[in-house]
Biotite code that builds the C-alpha atoms (Angstrom):
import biotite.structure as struc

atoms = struc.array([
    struc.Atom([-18.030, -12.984, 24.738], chain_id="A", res_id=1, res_name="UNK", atom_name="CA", element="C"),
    struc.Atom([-14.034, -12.493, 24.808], chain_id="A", res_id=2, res_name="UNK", atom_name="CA", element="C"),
    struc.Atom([-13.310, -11.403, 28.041], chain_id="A", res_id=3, res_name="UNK", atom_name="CA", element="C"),
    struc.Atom([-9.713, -10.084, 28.957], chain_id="A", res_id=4, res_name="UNK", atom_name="CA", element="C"),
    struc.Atom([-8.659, -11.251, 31.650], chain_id="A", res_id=5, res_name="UNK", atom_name="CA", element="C"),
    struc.Atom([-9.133, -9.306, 34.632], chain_id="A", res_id=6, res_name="UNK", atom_name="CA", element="C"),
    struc.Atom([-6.056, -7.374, 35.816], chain_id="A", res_id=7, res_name="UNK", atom_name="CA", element="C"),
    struc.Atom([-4.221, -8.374, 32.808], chain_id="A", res_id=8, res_name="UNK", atom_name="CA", element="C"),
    struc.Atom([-3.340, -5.373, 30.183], chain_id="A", res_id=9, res_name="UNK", atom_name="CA", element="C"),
    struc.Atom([-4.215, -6.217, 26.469], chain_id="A", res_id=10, res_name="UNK", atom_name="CA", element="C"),
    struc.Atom([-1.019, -5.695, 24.308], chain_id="A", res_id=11, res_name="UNK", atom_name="CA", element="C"),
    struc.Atom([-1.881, -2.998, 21.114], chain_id="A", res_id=12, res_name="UNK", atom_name="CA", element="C"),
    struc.Atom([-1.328, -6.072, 19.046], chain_id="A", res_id=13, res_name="UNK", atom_name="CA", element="C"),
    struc.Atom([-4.121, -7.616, 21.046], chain_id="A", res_id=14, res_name="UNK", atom_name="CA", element="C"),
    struc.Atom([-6.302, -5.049, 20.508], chain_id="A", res_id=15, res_name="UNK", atom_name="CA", element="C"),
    struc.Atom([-5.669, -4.224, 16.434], chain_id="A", res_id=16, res_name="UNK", atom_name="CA", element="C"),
    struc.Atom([-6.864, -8.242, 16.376], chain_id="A", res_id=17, res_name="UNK", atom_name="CA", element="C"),
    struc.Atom([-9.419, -7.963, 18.492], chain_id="A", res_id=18, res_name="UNK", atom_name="CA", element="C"),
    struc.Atom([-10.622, -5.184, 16.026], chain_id="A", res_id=19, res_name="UNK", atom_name="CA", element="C"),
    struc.Atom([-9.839, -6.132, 13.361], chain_id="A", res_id=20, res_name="UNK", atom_name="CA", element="C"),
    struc.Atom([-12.086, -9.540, 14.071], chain_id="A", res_id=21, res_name="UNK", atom_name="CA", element="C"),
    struc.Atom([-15.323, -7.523, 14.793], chain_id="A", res_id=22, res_name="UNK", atom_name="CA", element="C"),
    struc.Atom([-15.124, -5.854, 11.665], chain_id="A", res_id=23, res_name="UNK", atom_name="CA", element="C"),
    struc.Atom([-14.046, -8.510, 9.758], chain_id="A", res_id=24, res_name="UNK", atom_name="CA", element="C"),
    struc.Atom([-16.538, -10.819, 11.363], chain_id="A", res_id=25, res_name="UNK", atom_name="CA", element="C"),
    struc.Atom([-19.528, -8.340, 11.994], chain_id="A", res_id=26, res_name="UNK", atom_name="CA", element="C"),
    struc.Atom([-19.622, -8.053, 15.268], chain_id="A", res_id=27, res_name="UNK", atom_name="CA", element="C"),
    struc.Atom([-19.907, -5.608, 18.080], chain_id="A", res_id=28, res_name="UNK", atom_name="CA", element="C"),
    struc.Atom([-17.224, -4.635, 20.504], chain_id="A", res_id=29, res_name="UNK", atom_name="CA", element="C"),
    struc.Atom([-17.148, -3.325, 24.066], chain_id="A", res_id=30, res_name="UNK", atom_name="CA", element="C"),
    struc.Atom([-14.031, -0.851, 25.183], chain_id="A", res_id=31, res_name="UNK", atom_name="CA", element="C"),
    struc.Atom([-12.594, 1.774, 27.214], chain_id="A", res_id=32, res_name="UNK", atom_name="CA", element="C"),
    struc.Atom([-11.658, 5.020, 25.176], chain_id="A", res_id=33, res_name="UNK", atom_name="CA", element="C"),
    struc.Atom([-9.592, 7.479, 27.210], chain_id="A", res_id=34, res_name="UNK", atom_name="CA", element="C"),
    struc.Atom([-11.366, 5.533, 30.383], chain_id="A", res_id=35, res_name="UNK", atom_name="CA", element="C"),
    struc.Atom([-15.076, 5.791, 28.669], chain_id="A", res_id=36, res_name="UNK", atom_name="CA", element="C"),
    struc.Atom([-17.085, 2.843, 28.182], chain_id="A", res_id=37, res_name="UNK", atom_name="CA", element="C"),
    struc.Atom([-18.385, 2.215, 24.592], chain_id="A", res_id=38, res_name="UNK", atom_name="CA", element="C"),
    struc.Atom([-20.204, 0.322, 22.759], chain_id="A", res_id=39, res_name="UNK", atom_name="CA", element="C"),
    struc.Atom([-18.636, -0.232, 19.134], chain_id="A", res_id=40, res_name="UNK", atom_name="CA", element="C"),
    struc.Atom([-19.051, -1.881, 15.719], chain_id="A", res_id=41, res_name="UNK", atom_name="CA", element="C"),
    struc.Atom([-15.721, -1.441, 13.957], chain_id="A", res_id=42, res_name="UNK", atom_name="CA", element="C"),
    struc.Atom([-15.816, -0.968, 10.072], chain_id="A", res_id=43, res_name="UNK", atom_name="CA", element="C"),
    struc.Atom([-12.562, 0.698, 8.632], chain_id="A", res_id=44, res_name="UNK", atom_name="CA", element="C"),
    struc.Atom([-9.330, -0.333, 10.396], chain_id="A", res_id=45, res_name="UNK", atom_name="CA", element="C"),
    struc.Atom([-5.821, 0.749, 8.948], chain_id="A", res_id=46, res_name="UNK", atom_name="CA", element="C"),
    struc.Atom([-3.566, 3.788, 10.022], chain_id="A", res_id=47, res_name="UNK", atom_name="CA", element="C"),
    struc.Atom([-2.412, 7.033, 8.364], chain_id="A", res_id=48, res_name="UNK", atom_name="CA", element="C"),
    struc.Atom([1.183, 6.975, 10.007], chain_id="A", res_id=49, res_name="UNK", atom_name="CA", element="C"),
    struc.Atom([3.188, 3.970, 10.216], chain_id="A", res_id=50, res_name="UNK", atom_name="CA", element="C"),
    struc.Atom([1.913, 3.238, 14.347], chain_id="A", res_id=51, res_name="UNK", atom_name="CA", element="C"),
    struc.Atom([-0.807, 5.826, 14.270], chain_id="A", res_id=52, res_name="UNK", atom_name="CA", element="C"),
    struc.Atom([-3.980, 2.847, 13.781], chain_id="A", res_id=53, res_name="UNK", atom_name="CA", element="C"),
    struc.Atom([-7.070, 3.833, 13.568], chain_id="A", res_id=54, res_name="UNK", atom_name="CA", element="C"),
    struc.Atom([-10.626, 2.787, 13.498], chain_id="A", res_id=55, res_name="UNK", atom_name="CA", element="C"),
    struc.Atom([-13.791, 4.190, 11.793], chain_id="A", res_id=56, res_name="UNK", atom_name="CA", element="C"),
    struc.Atom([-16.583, 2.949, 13.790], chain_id="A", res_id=57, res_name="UNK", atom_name="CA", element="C"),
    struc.Atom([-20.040, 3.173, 14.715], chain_id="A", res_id=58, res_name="UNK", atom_name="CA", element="C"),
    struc.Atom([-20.613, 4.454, 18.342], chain_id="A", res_id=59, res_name="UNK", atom_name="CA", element="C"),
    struc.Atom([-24.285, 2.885, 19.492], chain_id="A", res_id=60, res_name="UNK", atom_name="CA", element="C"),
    struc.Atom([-23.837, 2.870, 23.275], chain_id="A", res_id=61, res_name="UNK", atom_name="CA", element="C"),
    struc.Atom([-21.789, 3.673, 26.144], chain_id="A", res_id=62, res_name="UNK", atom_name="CA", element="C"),
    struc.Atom([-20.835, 7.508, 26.403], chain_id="A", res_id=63, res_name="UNK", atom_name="CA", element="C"),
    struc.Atom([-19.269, 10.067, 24.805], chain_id="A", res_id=64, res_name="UNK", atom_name="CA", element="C"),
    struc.Atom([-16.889, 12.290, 26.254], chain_id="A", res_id=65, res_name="UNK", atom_name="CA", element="C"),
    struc.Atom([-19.718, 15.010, 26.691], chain_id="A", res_id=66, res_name="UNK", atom_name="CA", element="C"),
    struc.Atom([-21.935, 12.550, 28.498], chain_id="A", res_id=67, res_name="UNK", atom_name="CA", element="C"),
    struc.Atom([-24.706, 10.138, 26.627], chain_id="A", res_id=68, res_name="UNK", atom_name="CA", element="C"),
    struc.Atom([-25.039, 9.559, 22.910], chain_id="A", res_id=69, res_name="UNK", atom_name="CA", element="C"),
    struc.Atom([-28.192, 11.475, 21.138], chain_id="A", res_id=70, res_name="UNK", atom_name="CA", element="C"),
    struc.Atom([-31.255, 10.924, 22.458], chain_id="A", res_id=71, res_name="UNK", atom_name="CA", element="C"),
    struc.Atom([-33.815, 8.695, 20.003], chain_id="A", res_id=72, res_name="UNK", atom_name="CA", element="C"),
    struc.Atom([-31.236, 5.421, 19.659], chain_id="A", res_id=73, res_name="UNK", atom_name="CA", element="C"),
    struc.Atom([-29.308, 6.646, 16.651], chain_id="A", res_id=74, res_name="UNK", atom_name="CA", element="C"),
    struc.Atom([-25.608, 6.238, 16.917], chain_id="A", res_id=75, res_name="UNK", atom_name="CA", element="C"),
    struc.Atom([-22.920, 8.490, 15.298], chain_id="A", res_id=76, res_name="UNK", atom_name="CA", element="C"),
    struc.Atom([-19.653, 7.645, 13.554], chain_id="A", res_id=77, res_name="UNK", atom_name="CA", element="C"),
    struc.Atom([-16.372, 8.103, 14.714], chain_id="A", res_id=78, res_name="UNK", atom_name="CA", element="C"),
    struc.Atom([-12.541, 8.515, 13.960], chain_id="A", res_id=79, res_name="UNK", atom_name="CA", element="C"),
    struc.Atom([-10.738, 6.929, 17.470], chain_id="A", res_id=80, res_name="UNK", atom_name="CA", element="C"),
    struc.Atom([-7.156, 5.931, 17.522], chain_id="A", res_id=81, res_name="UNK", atom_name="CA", element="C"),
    struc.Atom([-6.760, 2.296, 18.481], chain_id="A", res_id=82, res_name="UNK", atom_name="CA", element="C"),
    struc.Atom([-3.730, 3.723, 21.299], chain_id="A", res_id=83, res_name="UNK", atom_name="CA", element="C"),
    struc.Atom([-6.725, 5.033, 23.421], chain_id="A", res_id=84, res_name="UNK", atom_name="CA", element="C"),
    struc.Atom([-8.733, 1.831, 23.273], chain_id="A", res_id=85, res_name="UNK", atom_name="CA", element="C"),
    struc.Atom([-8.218, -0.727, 26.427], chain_id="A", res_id=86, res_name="UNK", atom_name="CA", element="C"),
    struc.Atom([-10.461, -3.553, 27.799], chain_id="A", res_id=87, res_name="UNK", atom_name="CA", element="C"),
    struc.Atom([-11.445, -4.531, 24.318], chain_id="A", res_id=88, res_name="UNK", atom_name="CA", element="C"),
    struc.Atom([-14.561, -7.520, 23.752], chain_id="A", res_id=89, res_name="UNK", atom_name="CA", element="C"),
    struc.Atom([-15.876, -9.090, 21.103], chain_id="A", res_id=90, res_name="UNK", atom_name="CA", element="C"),
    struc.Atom([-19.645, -9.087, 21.667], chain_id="A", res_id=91, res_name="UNK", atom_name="CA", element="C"),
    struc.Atom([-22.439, -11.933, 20.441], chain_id="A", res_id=92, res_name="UNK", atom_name="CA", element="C"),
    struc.Atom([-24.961, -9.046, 19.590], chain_id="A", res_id=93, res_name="UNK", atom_name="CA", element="C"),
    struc.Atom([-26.777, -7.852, 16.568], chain_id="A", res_id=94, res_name="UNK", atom_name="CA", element="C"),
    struc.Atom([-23.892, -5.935, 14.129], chain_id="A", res_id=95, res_name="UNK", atom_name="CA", element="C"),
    struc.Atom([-25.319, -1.856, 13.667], chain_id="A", res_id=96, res_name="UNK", atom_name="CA", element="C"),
    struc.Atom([-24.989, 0.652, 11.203], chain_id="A", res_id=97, res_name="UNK", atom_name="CA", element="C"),
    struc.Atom([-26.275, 3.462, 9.141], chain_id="A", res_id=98, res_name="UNK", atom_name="CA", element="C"),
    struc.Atom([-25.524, 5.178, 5.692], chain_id="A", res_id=99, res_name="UNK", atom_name="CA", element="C"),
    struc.Atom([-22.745, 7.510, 6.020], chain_id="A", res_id=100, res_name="UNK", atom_name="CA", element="C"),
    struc.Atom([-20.708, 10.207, 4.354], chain_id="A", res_id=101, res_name="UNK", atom_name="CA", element="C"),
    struc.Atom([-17.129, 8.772, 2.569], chain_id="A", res_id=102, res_name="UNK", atom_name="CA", element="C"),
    struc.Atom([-14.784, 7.852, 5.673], chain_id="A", res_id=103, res_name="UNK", atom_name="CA", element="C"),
    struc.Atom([-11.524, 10.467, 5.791], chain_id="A", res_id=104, res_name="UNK", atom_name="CA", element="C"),
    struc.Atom([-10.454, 8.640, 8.863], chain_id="A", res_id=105, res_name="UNK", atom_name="CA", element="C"),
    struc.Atom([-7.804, 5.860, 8.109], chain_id="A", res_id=106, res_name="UNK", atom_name="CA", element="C"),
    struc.Atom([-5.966, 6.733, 4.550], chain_id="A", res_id=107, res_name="UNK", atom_name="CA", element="C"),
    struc.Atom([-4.480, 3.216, 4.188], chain_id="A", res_id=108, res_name="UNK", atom_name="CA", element="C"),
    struc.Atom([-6.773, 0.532, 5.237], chain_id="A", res_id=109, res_name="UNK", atom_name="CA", element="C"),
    struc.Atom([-5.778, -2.770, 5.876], chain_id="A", res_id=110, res_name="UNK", atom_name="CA", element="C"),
    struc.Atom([-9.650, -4.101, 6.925], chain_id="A", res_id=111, res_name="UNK", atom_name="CA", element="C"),
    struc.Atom([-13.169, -3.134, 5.608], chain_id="A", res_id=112, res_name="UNK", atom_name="CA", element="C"),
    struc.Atom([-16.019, -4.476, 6.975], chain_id="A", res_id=113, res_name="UNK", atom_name="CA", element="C"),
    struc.Atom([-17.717, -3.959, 3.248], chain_id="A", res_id=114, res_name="UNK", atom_name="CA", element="C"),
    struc.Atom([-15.063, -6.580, 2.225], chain_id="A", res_id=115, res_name="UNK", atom_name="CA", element="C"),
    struc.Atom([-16.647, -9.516, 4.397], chain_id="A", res_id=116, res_name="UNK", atom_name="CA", element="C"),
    struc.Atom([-20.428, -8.885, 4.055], chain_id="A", res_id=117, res_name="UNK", atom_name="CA", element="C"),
    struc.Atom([-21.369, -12.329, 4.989], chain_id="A", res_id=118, res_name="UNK", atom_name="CA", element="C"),
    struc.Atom([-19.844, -11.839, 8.587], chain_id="A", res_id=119, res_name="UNK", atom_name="CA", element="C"),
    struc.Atom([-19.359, -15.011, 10.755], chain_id="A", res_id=120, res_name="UNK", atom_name="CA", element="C"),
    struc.Atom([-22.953, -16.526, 11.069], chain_id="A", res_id=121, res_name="UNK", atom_name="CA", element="C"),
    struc.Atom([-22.033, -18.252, 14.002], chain_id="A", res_id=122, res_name="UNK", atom_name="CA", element="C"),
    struc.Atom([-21.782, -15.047, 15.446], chain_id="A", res_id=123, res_name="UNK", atom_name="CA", element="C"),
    struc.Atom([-24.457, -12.887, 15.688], chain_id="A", res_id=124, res_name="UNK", atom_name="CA", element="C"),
    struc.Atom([-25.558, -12.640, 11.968], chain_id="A", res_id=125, res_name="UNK", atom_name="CA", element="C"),
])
C-alpha cells in the first residue's frame, strides 16, 4: 500500500499520478472526497477545462455524502473532481467494476483504464 505520509499534504500533481496509476495499473484506491472516506477504482482520468481534472470511477466502499453506499454490495459510478480528493492510496486489492452507460464525465481523456487491460499483475490482478 502507498501510504502518504502522515501530516504531509499530497501536491494535486501527486494525486493526478497517484490516479492515474490505479487506473492505468488496475488497482483500487483509498481517499478523502470533501473529508469522506472512499473506496475507489479509477477508470477515466482527463479534464474538461484546462485545471478542472476529473475522474470517472467506481465507488465500492466508504460513504457517500448521504451516508452508506446501496445496500446488497453493488457500487455506483461517479463523476468527482480530482481538487476534492486528499489522502490518496494505491491499494493491493482485487480491481471492481460493472457495465455502465457511455461516461459524459471527462471530455478529453488523457487515461483509460480500457487502454491497459492487462493491469500490473504484480499488483492485484
Amino acid at each position: 500500500m502507498s501510504v502518504p505520509s502522515a501530516g504531509r499534504m499530497q501536491s494535486s500533481e501527486e494525486i493526478h499520478r497517484l490516479v492515474c496509476a490505479a487506473a492505468t495499473q488496475h488497482r483500487p484506491i483509498a481517499a478523502l472526497y470533501d473529508g469522506t472516506r472512499r473506496l475507489l477504482c479509477p477508470h477515466v482520468v482527463g479534464y474538461n477545462q484546462p485545471d478542472e481534472f476529473r475522474v470517472f470511477c467506481y465507488q465500492y466502499g466508504g460513504e457517500i455524502k448521504s451516508g452508506t453506499l446501496p445496500a446488497g454490495g453493488e457500487g455506483i459510478w461517479r463523476c468527482l473532481s480530482l481538487k476534492k480528493l486528499s489522502r490518496v492510496e494505491l491499494l493491493d486489492s482485487p480491481w471492481r467494476t460493472k457495465p455502465h452507460a457511455p461516461q459524459r464525465c471527462v471530455e478529453h481523456i488523457e487515461v483509460d483504464a480500457d487502454d491497459y487491460p492487462g493491469g500490473d499483475p504484480q499488483n492485484g490482478q
